[in-house]
N, C-alpha and C positions, 0 to 999 in steps of 0.2 A: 663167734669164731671168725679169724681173719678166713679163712680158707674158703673158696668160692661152692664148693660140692659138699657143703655142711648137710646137705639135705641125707646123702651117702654116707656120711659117718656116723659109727653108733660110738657110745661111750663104753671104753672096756673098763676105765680102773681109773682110779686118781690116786694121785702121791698125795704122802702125807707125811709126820717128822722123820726127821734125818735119823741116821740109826747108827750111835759109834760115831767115829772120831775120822773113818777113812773114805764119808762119803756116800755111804749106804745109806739108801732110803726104803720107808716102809710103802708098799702100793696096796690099796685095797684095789682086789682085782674083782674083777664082773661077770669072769668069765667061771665054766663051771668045774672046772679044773686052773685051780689059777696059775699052775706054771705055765699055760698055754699063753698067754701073754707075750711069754719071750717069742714063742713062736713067729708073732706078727710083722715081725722085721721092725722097721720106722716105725714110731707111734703119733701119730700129730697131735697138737695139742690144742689148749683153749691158748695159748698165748701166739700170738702173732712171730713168724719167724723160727720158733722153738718145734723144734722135732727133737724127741727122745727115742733113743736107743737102749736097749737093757743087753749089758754085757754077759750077764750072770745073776741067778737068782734063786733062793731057796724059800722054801714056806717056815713059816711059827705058826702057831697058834692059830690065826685069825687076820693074819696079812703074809702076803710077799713080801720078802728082805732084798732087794737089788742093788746091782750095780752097773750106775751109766753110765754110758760112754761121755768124757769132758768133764764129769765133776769127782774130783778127787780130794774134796776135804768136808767137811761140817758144813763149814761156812755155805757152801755152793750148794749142798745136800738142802740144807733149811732153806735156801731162797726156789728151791721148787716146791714148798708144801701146798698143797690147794690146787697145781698142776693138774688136768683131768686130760685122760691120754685115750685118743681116739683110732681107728682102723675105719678104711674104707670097705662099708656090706661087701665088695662083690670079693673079698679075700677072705670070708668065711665061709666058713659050709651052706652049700645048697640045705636047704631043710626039707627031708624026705619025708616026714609024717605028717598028714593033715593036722594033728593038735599041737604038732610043735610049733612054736615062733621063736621072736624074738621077742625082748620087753620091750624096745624100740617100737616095735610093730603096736603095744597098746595104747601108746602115746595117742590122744585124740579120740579115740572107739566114743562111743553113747556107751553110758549106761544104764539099762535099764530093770524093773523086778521082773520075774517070773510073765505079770501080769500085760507086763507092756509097759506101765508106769515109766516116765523117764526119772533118770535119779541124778546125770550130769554127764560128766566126761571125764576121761581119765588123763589124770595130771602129771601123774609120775608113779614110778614102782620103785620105791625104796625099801634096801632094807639096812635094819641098823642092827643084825646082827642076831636075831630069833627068826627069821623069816621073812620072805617078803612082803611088801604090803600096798597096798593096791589105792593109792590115794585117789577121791572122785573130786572134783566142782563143779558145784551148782552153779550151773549159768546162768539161773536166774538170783539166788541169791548172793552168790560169790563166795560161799560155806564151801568151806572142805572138809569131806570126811574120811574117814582112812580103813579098810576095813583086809582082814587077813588075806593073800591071797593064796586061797585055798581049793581045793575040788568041791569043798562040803559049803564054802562063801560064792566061789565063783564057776558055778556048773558048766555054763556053757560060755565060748568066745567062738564069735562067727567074724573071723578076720574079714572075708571077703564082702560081709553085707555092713561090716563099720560098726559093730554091735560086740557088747557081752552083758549075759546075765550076771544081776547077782541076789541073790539069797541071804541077805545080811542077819547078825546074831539078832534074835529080839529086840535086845537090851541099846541096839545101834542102828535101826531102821529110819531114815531120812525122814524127814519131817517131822518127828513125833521131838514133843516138848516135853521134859518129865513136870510131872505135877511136885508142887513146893508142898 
């Protein structure tokens, strides 16, 4: 990101195809009520120079439908697909509950089983649309594995000591090789 305070911005949402003919674009949002989005005011972006503005905006299905402020056709709408639209942490909510975070905050954590074993780091928490999912790698091998993030996969997250458990499904327990 051009922006010198990247370390402060989390990722709310990224655009993606245009929608119609007047400009509208679709945003997958990140947030857990995704009209909150608008809320944010300026959104910064991964491109250099580019701040989006959402004028208005309704839900479908499985994205936000918007409309920005300067782009008023197709054309303008499609050349922001891939856009990913940022807010500075200190304009979101304080978080009052020791088990809440942010997904930002897993970024980095150790992963380790129950037993202490280490299993990697956490890479990223994507989800594509069934839930989220809590992808690890192995530092020492450079394997990525990806496993549900669940209460029943992921029991415990100890933000402040750099750590979470995990409890992975049998059938996905790190190191193990299936026999041929």
């Amino acid at each position: 990101m051009a922006t010198g305070d990247s370390d402060n911005l989390l990722l709310m949402g990224r655009i993606g195809a245009a929608h119609g003919i007047k400009g509208e674009v679709r945003i997958q949002s990140f947030t857990e009520d995704p009209l909150a989005l608008v809320d944010y005011g300026p959104l910064k972006t991964n491109r250099p120079g580019l701040t989006i503005r959402i004028l208005a905006a309704r839900t479908t299905t499985n994205v936000l439908v918007a409309r920005l402020e300067g782009v008023n056709d197709r054309n303008a709408a499609e050349k922001l697909n891939g856009v990913e639209l940022y807010v500075d942490r200190s304009l979101l909510p304080k978080i009052a509950e020791e088990d809440d975070f942010y997904h930002a905050d897993l970024l980095g954590l150790r992963v380790q089983l129950k037993d202490g074993t280490a299993v990697g780091i956490v890479s990223a928490v994507p989800n594509y649309g069934a839930g989220d999912i809590l992808e690890v790698r192995d530092e020492r091998s450079g394997d990525t594995f990806l496993y549900p993030f669940t209460k029943a996969v992921v029991p415990e997250i100890r933000l402040a000591e750099g750590y979470l458990v995990i409890e992975p499904p049998i059938e996905a327990e790190p190191g193990e090789e299936e026999a041929d």
